[in-house]
N, C-alpha and C positions, 0 to 999 in steps of 0.2 A: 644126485646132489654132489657137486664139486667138496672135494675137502679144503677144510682153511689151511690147513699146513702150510702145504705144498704155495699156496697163493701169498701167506705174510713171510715168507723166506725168500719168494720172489720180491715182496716188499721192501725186503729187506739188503738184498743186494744192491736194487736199482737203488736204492735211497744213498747207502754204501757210495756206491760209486758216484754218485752227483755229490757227494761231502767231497772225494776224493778227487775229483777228476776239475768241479768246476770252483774249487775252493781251494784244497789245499796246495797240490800240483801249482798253480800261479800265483799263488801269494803266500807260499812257502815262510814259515819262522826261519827257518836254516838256509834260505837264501837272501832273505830281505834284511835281517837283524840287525845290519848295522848301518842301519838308514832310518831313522828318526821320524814321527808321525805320516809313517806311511796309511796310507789307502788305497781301495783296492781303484779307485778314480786315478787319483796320483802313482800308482804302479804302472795301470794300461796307460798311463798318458791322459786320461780323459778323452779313451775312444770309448765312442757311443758303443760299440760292440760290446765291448766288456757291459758297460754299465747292463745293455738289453741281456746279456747272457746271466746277470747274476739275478735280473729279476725273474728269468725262464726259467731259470737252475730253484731261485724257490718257490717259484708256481708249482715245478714240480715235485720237490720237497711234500708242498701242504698238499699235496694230492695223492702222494703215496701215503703220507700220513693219516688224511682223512677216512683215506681206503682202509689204514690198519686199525683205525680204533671203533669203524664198523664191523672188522673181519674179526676181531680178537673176541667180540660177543658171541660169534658161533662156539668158541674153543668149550669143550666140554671135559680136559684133562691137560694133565702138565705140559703137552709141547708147545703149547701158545706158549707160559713161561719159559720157555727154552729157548725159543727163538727172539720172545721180547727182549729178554735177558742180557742175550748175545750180542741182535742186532744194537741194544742202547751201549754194550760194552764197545764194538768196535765201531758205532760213531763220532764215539767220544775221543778214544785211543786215536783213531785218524785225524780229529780235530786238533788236540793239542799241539800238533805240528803246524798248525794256522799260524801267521802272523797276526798279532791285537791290530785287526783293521778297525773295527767300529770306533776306537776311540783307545786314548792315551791312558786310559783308568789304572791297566796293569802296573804301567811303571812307574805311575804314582804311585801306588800301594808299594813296590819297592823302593822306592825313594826314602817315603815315608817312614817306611818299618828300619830300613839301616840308619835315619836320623833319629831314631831310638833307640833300637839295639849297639848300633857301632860309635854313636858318638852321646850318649845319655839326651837327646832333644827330647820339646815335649812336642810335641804336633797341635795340640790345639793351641798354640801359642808360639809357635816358630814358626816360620813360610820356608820352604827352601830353597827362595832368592835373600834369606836374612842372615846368611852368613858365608863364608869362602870354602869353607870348608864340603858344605853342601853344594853351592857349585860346582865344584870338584867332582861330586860325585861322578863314577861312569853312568848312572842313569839321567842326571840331571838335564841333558840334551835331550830328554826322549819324553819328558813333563810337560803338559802345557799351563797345569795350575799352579804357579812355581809362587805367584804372591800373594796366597790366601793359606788360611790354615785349615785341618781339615774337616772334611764335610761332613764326615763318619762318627763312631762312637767308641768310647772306651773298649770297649771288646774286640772291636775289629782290631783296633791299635795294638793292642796285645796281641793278636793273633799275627796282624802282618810283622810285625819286631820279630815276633817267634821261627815263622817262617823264613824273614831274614836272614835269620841267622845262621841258616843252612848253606845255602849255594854260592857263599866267596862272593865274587864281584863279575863272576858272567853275566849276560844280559842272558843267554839262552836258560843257562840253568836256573835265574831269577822268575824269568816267565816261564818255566815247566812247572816250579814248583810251588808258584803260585795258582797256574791252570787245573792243576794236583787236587790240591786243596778244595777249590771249586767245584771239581768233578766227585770228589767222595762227599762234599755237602750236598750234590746233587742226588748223588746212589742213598746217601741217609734221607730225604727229601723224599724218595720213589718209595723206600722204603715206611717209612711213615703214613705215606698213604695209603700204602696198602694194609701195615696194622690200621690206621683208623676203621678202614672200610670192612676188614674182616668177619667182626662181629655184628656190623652194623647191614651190612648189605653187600652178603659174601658174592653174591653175582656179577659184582663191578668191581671187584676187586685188580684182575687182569683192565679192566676198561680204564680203569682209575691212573694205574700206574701206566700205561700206554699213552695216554691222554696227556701226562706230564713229560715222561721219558723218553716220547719218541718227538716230541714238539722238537720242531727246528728250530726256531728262535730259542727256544730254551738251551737245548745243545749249543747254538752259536753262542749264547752270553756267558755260559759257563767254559766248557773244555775251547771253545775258538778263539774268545774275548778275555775269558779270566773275569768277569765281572763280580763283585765279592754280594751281588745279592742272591748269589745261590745259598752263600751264610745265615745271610738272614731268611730267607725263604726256609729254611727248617727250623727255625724257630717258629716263624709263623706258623709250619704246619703243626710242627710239637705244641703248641700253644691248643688247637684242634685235638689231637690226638688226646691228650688230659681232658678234655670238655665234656668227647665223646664217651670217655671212660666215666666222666662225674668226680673227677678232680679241678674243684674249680679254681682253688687256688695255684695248684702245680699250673694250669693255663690261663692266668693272668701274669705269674712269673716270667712262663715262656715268653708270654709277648714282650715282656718287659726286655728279654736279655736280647730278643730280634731287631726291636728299640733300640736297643745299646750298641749293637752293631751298626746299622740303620732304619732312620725315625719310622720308616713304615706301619711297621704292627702295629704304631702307638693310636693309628686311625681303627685299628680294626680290638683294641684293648675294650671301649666303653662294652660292645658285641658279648664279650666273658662275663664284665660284670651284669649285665642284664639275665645271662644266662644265668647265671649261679641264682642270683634272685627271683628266679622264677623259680626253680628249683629246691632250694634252701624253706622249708617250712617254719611258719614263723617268726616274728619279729626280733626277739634275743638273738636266734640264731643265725639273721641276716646282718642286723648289725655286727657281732661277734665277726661273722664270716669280713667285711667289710673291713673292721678293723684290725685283724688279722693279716688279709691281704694286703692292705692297704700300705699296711707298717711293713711288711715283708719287703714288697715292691721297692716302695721311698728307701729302705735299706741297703737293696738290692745297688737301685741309682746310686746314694753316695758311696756307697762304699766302694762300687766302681769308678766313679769319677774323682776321689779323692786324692789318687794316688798322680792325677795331671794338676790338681788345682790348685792356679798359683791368684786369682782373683775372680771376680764376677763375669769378665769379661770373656770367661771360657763358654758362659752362658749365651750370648750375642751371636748372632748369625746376620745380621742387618745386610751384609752382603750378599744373602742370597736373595734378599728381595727385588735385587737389579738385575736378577737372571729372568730369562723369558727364551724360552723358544719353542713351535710346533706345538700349540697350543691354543684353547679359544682366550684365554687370558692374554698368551702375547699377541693376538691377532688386532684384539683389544686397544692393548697396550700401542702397539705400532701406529693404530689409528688413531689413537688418541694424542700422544706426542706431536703430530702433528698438528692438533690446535689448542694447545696445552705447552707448558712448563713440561721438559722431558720429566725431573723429577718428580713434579705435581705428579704425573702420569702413572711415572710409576709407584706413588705414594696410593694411589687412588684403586688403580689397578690392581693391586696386589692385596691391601687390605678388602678391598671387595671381592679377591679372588679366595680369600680367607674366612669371609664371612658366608659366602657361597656355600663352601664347603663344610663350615658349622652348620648353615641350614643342611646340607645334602644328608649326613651323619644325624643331625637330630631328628629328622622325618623316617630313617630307618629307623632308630631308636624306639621312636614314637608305636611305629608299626607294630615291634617285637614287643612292646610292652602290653598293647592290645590282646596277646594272646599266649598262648604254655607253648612257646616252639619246641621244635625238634629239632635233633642237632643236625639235620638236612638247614632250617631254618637260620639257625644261627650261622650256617655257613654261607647260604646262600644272600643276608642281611650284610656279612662282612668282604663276601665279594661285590656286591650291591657298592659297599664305601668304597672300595677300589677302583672299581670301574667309573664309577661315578668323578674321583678325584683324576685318573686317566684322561676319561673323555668330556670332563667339566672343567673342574676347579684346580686343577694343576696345572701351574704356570710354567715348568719349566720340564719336557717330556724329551726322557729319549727312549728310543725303539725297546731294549733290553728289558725298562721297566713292565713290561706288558706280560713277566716272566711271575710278576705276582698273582695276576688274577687264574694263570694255567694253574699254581697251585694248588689252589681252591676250587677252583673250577673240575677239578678232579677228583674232589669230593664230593662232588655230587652227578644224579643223575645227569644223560643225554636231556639237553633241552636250554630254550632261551640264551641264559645266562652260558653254560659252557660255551657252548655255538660261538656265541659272539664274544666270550674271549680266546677262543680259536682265531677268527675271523680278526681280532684286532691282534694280535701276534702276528699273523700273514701280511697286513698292511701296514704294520710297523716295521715291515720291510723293505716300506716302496722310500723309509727316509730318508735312508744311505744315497741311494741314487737321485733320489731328487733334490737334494742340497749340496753332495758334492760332484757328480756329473754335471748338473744344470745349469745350479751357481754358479758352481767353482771354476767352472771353466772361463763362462762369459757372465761375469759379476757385473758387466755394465750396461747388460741386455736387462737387471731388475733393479735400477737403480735406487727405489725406496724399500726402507725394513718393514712397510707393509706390503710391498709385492711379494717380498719373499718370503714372509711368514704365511702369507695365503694360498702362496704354493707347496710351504712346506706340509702347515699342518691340513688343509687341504689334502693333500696327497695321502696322505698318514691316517688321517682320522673320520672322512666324509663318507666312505662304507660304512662305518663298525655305527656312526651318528646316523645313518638312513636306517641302518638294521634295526636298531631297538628304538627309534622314532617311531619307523611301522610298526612294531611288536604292539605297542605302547596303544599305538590308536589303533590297533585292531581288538585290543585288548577292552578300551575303553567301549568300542562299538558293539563289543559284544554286550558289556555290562547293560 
């Protein structure tokens, strides 16, 4: 019988070197930085090469991946964690020398944070096209959301200010030490899963934390991209973590301060509270629990928000309802525009892509009230709302996002649900290339926003939609 060692360290190199060789090597942080919304499209020119290289480079990615979170089940003593360990530390460390190709996110967040730290702004209520001084900034060239305020939450604001306010006015040292930050959210994150699963189902424990740590996408949103949902992503798992302990209140908090960061966890909150109540014996002591929480939480909110709030208006987001992309909503949306008032369209589209997703959420709900889950249950009901807002009801999707459902999904056993948010991380990689090689190059080869929404999300999302279609009706056929 072959040993696994000796085969996940070979795992671990070749993986190694495809971060190193077809990533960082040509779209270098330290030689691109002072060229403004680049891409890994817009760097090779928009040769087809490159583009076909980055999707070979992660085909084989998820394949040395897939291979280690089958191999790491043999491991019978600590050198699997030695090599998981290792290999997630130096994919990381080779990553942050990536230039932010996926997308401008990073240098907003520093933009952001020195318009609070260096000049007193508030961000949900300044843009930084709304004043000269902001323009000025050296980041402000490297921003594409320059006239909206931001899409984030009080906590992350305070964290990017804080962070700010370390590395002066390089652009390099602003994106290390942002990517920084993202990569220890992520090792807290690995870490958390693996307390959860300890006690709970000590034989996954290694599968659990490989299953999140060694994912590519994951690695690329965090240490390559800087994406601040690795922030949130520990609170959602922390929010777990207390559940599985039978603290139910410490995990309705967490989700709340994940919330606070970004709205995500706020889909996967009602999850906690069903869970407590199933739990909690007793009617005194559920209400009690209820009100407790409840007042905790709502405390929790203003007391963070208080310190931005200059009127109602902090509360309005009406602007993201005109966002849509890669998506069954914008697919929707695109088609509908055209026999339709664009705005009707989007008035119509979006409140029904909202309703959508209250039904998707209340039919889990529904389910777990049915029965005394386990906290397998409860995780797998809240990856259920994720996935489901992913590959349903969410209007406006980008690739990184799909960083949520690996969380969770590493929470629980091999099966269905992991599989396919494996599966939808992999093809949330075919997006980059299919909108800016395809597009970007010959924009008047798809000349309506329903061609190219049906290529995009098409591209992105029409596996992971076949996968759990079939599941679903093989599921029912058996019934």
């Amino acid at each position: 019988m072959s040993k696994p060692g000796p085969q996940l360290t070979i795992l671990a190199l070749f993986s190694f070197a495809i971060y190193l060789f077809a990533f960082v090597r040509p779209y270098s942080l330290f030689e691109w930085w002072t060229q403004p919304g680049q891409t890994i499209a817009k760097i090779s020119n928009y040769d087809p090469v490159a583009g076909a290289a980055f999707v070979l480079a992660n085909l084989a990615l998820f394949s040395l991946y897939w291979l280690a979170t089958r191999l790491v089940l043999k491991f019978r003593d600590a050198r699997g964690w030695t090599i998981v360990i290792l290999g997630a530390l130096a994919f990381n460390l080779v990553m942050l020398a990536l230039y932010p190709v996926e997308a401008d996110d990073i240098f907003t967040y520093a933009l952001r944070g020195r318009m609070q730290a260096l000049h007193g702004a508030n961000p949900f209520y300044q843009r930084p096209s709304s004043a000269e001084v902001f323009r000025n900034d050296p980041f402000y060239e490297y921003v594409g959301w320059r006239d909206f305020p931001t899409a984030y939450g009080p906590w992350w604001e305070w964290l990017a200010a804080g962070v700010a306010r370390l590395p002066g006015d390089g652009v390099i040292a602003n994106v290390l030490a942002f990517k920084t930050v993202m990569v220890f959210a992520y090792a807290a994150t690995a870490a958390l899963i693996a307390l959860s699963l300890r006690g709970r189902a000590p034989a996954r424990v290694l599968y659990g934390v490989t299953l999140f740590a060694w994912n590519p996408l994951v690695i690329y949103a965090a240490a390559g991209n800087g994406h601040n949902d690795s922030v949130m992503l520990f609170f959602l798992v922390l929010g777990f973590y207390f559940l599985a302990r039978g603290n139910f209140t410490l995990a309705a908090l967490a989700e709340t301060a994940g919330a606070l960061v970004k709205l995500m966890p706020a889909l996967v909150f009602p999850v906690v509270i069903v869970a407590a109540l199933q739990h909690i014996t007793g009617w005194q002591a559920r209400l009690r629990y209820l009100a407790v929480t409840g007042l905790a939480c709502a405390a929790l909110v203003l007391l963070s928000y208080a310190p931005f709030w200059r009127g109602p208006e902090i509360l309005t987001d009406d602007w993201r309802a005109y966002l849509f992309t890669t998506s069954l909503p914008a697919m929707i949306q695109a088609a509908a525009q055209e026999q339709l008032d664009p705005k009707l369209a989007v008035t119509l589209v979006s409140r029904g892509a909202l309703l959508v997703l209250a039904l998707g959420i209340g039919w889990q709900l529904l389910a777990l009230s049915r029965r005394r889950a386990a906290f397998q249950g409860y995780v797998s009901a809240a990856l259920s709302i994720l996935l489901f807002y992913l590959l349903v009801a969410g209007q406006w999707f980008q690739p990184w996002y799909t960083v949520w459902a690996i969380a969770l999904a590493a929470l629980l056993p091999d099966g269905v649900l992991s599989r396919g948010s494996i599966l939808l991380t992999f093809t949330a990689t075919f997006r980059m290339p299919g909108v800016d090689f395809l597009m970007g190059s010959r924009p008047d080869q798809l000349p309506t926003p329903l061609a190219r929404e049906w290529l995009s999300t098409t591209a992105t999302l029409a596996l992971p939609w076949l996968y759990f279609v079939s599941h679903y009706r093989a599921t029912a056929n058996r019934s």
